[in-house]
C-alpha positions in Angstrom: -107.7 -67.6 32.0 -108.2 -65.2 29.3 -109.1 -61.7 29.2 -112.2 -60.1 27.6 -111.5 -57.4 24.9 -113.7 -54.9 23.3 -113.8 -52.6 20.4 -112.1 -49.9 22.3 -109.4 -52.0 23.2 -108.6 -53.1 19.4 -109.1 -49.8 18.0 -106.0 -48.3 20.3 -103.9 -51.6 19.1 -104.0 -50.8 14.8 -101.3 -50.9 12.7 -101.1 -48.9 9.4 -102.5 -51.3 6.7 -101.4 -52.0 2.7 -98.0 -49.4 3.5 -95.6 -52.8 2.6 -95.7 -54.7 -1.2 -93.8 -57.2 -1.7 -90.4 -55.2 -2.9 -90.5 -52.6 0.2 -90.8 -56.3 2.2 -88.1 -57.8 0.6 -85.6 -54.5 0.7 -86.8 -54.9 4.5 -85.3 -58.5 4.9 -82.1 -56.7 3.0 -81.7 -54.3 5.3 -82.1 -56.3 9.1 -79.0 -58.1 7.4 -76.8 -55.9 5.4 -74.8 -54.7 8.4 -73.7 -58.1 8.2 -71.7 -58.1 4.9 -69.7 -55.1 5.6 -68.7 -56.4 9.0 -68.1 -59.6 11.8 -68.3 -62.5 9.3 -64.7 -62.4 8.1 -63.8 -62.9 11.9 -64.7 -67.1 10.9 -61.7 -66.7 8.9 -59.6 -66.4 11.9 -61.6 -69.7 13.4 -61.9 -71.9 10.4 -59.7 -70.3 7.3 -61.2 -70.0 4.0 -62.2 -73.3 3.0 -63.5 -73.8 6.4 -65.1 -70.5 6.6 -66.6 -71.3 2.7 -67.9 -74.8 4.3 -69.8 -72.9 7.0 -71.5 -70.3 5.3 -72.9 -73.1 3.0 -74.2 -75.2 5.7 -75.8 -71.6 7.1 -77.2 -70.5 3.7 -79.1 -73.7 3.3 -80.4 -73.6 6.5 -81.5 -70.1 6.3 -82.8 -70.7 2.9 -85.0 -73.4 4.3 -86.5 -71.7 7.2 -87.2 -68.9 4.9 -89.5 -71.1 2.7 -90.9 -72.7 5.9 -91.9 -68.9 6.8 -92.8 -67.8 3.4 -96.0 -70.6 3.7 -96.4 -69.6 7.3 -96.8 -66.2 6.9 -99.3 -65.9 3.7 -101.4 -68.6 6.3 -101.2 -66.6 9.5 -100.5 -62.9 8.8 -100.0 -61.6 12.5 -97.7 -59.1 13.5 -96.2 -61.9 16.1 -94.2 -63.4 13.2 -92.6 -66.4 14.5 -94.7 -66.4 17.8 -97.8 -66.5 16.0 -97.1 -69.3 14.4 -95.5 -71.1 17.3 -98.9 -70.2 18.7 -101.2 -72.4 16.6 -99.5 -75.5 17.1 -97.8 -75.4 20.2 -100.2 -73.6 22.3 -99.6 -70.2 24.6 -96.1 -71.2 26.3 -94.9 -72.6 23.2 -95.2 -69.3 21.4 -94.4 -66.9 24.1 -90.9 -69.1 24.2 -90.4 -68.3 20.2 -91.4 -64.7 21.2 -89.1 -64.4 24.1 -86.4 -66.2 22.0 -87.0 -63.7 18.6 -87.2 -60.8 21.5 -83.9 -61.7 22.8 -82.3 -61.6 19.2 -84.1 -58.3 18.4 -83.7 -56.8 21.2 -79.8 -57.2 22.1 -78.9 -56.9 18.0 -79.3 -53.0 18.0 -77.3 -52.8 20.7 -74.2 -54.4 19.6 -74.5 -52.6 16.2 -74.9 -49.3 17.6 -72.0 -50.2 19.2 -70.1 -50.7 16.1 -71.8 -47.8 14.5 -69.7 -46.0 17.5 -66.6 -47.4 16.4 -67.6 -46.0 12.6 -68.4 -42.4 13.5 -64.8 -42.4 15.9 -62.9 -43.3 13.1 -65.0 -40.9 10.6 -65.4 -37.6 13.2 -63.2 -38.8 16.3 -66.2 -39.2 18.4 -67.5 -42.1 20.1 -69.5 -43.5 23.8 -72.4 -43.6 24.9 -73.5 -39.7 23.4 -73.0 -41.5 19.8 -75.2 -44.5 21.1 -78.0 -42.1 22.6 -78.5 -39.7 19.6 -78.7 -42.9 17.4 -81.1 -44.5 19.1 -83.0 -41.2 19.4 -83.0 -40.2 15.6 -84.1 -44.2 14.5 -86.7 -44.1 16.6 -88.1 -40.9 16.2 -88.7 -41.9 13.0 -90.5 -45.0 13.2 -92.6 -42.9 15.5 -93.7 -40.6 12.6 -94.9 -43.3 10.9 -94.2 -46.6 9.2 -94.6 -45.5 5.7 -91.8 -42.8 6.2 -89.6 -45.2 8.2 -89.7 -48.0 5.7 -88.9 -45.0 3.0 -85.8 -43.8 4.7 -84.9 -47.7 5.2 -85.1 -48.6 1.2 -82.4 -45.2 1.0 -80.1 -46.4 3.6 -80.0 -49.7 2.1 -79.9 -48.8 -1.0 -76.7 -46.8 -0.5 -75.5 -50.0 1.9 -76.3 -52.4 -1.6 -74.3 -49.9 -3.7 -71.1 -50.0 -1.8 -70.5 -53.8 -1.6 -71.6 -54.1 -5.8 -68.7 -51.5 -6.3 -66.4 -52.8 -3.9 -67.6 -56.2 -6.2 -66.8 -54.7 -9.1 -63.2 -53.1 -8.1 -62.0 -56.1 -6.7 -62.6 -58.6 -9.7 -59.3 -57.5 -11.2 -57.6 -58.6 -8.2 -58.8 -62.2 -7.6 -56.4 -64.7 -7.4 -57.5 -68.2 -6.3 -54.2 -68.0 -4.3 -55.0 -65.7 -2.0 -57.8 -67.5 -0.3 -55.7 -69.9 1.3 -53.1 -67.6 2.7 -53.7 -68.6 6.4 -51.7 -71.5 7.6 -52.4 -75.3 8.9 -52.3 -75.7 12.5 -51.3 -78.5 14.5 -54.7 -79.1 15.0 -55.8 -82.4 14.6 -57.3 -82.8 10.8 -55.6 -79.2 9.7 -55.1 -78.7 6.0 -54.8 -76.1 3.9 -58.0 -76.5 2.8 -59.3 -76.5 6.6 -56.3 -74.5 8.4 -58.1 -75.6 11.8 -59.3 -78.4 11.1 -63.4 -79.5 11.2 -63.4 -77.6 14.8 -63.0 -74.7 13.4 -65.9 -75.0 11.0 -68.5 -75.5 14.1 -67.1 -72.3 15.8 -67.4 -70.7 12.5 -70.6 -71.2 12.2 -72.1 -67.8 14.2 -69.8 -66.0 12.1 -72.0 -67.3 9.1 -75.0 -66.9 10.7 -73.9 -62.9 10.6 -74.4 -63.3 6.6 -78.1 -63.9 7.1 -78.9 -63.2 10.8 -82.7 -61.0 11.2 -84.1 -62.1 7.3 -86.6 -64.0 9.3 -88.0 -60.8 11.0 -89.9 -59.8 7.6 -93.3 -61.6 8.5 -93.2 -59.4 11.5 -94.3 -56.7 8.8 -97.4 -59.0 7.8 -100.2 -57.2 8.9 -98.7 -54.1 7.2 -98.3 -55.7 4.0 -100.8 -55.0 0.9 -101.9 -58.3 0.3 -100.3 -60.6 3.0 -101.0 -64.1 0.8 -98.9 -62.9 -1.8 -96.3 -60.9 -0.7 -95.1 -62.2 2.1 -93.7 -65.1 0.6 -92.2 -63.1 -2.3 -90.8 -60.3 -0.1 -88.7 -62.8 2.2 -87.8 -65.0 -0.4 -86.8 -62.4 -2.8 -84.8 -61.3 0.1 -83.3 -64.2 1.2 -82.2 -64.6 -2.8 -80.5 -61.4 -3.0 -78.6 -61.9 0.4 -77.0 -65.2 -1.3 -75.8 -62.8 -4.0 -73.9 -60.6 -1.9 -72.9 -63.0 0.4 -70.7 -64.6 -2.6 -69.4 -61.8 -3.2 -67.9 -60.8 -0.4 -66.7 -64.0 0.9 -65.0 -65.1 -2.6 -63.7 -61.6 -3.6 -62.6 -60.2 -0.4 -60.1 -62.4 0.9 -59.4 -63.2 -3.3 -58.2 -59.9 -3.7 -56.5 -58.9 -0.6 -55.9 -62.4 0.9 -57.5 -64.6 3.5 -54.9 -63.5 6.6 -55.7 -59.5 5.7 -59.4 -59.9 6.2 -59.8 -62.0 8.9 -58.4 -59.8 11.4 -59.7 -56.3 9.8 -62.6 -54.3 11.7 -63.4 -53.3 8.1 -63.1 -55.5 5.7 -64.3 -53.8 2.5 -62.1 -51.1 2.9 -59.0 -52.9 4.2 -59.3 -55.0 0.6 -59.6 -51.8 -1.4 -57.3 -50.1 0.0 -54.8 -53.8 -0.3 -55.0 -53.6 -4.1 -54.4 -50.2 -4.4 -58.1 -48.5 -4.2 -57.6 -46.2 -1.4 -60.1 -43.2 -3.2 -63.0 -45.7 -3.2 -62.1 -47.1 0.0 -62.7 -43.8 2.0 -65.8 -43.9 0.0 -67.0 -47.3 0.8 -65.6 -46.5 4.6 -68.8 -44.0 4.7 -71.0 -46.6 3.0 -70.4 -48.8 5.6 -72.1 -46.6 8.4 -74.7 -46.6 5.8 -74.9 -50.8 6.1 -74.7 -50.6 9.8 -77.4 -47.9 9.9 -79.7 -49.8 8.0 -79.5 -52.8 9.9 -80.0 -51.1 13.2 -83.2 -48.7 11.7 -84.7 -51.8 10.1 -84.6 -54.2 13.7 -85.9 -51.3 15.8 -88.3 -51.7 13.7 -88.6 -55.8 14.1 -88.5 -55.9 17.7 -91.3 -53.1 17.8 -93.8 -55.2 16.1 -92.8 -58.7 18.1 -93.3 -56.4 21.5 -96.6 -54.8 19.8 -97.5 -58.7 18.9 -96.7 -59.9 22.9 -98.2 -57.2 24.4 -101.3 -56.8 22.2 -102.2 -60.7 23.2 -101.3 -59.8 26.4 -97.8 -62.1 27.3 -96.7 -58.5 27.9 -97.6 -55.5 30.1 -100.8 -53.8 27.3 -99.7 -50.5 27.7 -96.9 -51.4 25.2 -99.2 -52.2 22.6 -101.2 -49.2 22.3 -100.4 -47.4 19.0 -100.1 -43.6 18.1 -102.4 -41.3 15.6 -99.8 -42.4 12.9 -100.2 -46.2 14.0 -96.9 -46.2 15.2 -96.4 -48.6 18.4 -94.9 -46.2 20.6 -94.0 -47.9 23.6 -92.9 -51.1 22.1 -90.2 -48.6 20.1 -89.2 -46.6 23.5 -88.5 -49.1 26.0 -86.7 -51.8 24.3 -84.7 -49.0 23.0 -84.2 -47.8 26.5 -83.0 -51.4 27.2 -80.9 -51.9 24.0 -79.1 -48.4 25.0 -77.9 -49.7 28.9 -76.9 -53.0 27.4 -74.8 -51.0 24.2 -73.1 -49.0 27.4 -71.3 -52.4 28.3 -69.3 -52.1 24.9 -68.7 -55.6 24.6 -70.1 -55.6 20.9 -69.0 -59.1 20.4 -70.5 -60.9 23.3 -74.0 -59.2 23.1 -73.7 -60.1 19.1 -73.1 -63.8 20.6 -76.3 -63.8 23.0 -78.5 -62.2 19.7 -77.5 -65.4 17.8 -77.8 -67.8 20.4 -81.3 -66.3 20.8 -81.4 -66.7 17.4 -80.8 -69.8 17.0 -83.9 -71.4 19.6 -86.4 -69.2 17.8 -84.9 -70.9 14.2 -85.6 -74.7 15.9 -89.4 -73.4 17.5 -90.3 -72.3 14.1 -89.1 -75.0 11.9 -90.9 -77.2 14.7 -94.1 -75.2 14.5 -93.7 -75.4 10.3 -93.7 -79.4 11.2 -96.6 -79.5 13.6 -98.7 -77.4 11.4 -98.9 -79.2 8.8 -99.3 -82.6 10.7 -102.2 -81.0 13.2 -103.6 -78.3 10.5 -103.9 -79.8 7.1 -107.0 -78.1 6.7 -105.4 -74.7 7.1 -105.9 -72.3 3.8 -101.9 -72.2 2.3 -101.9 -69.7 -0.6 -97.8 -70.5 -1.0 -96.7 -74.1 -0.1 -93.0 -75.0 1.1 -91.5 -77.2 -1.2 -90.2 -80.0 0.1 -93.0 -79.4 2.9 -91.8 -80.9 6.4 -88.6 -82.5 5.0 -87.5 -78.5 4.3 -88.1 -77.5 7.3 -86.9 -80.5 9.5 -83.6 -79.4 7.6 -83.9 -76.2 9.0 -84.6 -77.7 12.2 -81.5 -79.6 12.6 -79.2 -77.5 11.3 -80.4 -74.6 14.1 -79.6 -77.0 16.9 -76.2 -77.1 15.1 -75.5 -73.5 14.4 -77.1 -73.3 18.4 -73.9 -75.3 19.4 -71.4 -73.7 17.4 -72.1 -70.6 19.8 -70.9 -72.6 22.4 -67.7 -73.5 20.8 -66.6 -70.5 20.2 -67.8 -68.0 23.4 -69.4 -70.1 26.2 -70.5 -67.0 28.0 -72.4 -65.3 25.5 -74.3 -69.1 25.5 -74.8 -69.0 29.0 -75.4 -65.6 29.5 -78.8 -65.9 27.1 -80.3 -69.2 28.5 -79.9 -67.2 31.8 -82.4 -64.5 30.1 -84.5 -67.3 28.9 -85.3 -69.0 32.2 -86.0 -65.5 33.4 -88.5 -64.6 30.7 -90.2 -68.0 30.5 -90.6 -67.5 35.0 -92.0 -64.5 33.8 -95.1 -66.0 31.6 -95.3 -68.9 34.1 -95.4 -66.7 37.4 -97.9 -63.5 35.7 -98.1 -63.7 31.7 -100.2 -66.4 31.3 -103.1 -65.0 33.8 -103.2 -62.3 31.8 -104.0 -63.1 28.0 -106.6 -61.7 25.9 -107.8 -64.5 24.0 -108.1 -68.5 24.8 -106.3 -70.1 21.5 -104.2 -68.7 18.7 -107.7 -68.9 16.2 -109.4 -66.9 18.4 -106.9 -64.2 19.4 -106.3 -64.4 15.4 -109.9 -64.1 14.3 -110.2 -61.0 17.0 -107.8 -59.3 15.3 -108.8 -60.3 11.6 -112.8 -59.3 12.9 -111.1 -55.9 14.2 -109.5 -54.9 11.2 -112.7 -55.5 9.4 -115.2 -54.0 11.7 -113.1 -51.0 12.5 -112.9 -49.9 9.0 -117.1 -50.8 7.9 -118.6 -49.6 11.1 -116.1 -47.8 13.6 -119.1 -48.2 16.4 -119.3 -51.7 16.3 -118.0 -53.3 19.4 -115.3 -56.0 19.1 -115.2 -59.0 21.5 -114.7 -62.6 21.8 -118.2 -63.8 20.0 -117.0 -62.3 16.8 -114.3 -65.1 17.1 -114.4 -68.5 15.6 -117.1 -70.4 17.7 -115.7 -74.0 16.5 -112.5 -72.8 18.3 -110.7 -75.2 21.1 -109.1 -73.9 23.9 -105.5 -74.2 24.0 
């Protein structure tokens, strides 16, 4: 049964409006990822080679690329905070989109933590200092700057991943000299069944080399979580992620194709640092200690921008009430203050385990569910809502994102191949969260169907800023809405 709400409850639940256009969206999308590039996808060379490695990244990329353009329309039509949950919402009623939340939470939640983990490793080899001090005062200084303010935090995001963007186009640029076609296909053939030198492992070791590839592009879909902070939602949602999602392509290529061109396939797939192990291969060891700095910059960024993610999703849950309220209310600055604290509390006690590559496992297999729900909910929507205002269109409509759809479920299973615990470890924490909304959550929610709780917070927006007064409950709502 749902809960009233009022004015007062709405007011204390505001985020900061018109702080996002669409470039400050799409250099958000850059930054959840670029940790990525500088780091964990060149260990799918070890799994599948090269070729095999080259085969799975493609496969990735266009899936990626068509759940961002299922999102892009999504997101100009329903421009919620929730992201992915909101627009699981509309189709597939409350459990349907608290499972896409809980899955997207799982991702966001666990991602910080395995980063931090590696930012540890980066500031040991950098100062000679590392545990769980490093992981504290990181997770301290992140989010005590979100909690000034979103403006400033998405500031100090475009300069961290800005000087992220500028190491890998040098390292680009330095490397060219070096490429040799040669060199990518220095690992090799098993006695795998099927292995080649094209495919040193054979077609196995593409499916197990898919999460590596996922790394390339993992968190771009958090960038609708920014909707109701963006100027103008309609049009620059769907330019911010796809420009995002283009410019991610870009450097993608190039690290892929020149890394292991220049220094050889064997050399990156086992480095911790792959960047710098290539320039300092062919012979670029000045810019290498440079890049070497640049790279906490890349891990940095990612970290700062999916504290940020994961505070909006938990401000989205909690605000319709799938999770306790109190983590919704916001500060003076509009800053969500308890949905930044206390999965950052939880990110830090899971970083303490230091198993960086098993948490990174659970984030994508989390991942990967939310990727299928939201492709679905893409589907449903436009088969149940063909009414529904679309200022941007996905081309290729539900074909696009039944693409998207498949290939998740793929990418879901590739997890499996290559760590079955970090697979089982997460659909243990999905069972738990979904008894969570079965057992309490769903008593407790603020509105009776997606329009309504939408329209709430559409009518709040409006009536806070005309007549601050006004009260705010359920009649200003749709009246033609059903009940889900």
């Amino acid at each position: 049964m749902a809960n009233t709400i009022n004015h007062d409850y709405l007011a204390k639940r505001q985020l900061k409006k018109g702080t996002a256009g669409w470039v400050l969206l799409a250099g958000l999308g850059v930054s959840y990822v670029i940790s990525g590039d500088f780091a964990g996808w060149n260990f799918g060379l070890a799994e599948a080679g090269w070729g095999g490695f080259a085969i799975a990244a493609v496969v990735m990329a266009i899936m990626y690329f068509a759940l961002v353009l299922s999102l892009a329309e999504m997101s100009a039509a329903i421009p919620a905070a929730g992201g992915g949950y909101s627009f699981a919402r509309q189709t597939m009623g409350p459990l349907g989109g608290y499972l896409t939340g809980l899955a997207v939470l799982i991702e966001y939640a666990l991602a910080p933590a395995a980063i931090v983990i590696f930012i540890g490793a980066a500031v040991e080899e950098l100062m000679g200092i590392n545990g769980p001090w490093v992981y504290a005062v990181f997770y301290a200084i992140f989010i005590g700057i979100h909690l000034a303010g979103v403006g400033e935090a998405l500031k100090t995001m475009m300069v961290i991943s800005g000087l992220a963007v500028l190491a890998i186009l040098a390292t680009g640029l330095a490397l060219v000299d070096d490429f040799d076609m040669a060199k990518l296909f220095t690992i090799a053939p098993s006695d795998v069944a099927g292995a080649t030198e094209l495919l040193p492992f054979g077609w196995h070791g593409v499916w197990a080399a898919l999460p590596f590839a996922m790394w390339l592009f993992l968190a771009v879909e958090g960038v609708p979580l920014a909707a109701e902070e963006a100027r103008d939602p309609a049009r620059d949602m769907p330019k911010g992620i796809i420009g995002a999602m283009v410019f991610l392509l870009f450097t993608a290529l190039l690290v892929i194709l020149l890394l292991a061109g220049a220094a050889g396939a064997d050399v990156i797939a086992g480095s911790g640092v792959p960047l710098v192990d290539a320039l300092k291969t062919t012979g670029s060891g000045t810019l290498a200690t440079a890049i070497n700095v640049l790279g906490l910059a890349g891990l940095i960024a990612s970290f700062f921008s999916v504290i940020y993610g994961y505070s909006r999703l938990v401000f989205a849950l909690s605000r319709a009430g799938y999770l306790p309220k109190a983590l919704s209310l916001t500060s003076r600055r509009k800053a969500p203050t308890w949905a930044l604290i206390a999965p950052g509390v939880f990110g830090f006690l899971v970083s303490l385990s230091g198993e960086g590559d098993l948490i990174l496992g659970m984030a994508v297999v989390g991942a990967t569910i939310s990727y299928a729900l939201m492709a679905l909910s893409h589907i449903l929507l436009r088969l149940r809502r063909p009414e529904l205002e679309r200022p941007y269109r996905t081309p290729g409509g539900v074909v696009t994102s039944a693409l998207a759809l498949l290939l998740s479920l793929v990418a879901m299973t590739g997890v499996y191949a290559f760590d079955p615990r970090a697979f089982n470890y997460t659909l243990v924490l999905f069972v738990f969260g979904a008894g969570y909304f079965l057992i309490y959550g769903r008593h407790h929610l603020v509105a009776r169907s997606a329009d309504e709780e939408l329209a709430l917070i559409l009518d709040a927006e409006h009536t806070l800023d005309e007549n601050p007064e006004l009260p705010v409950t359920p009649q200003h709502a749709n009246p033609g809405t059903q009940q889900a």
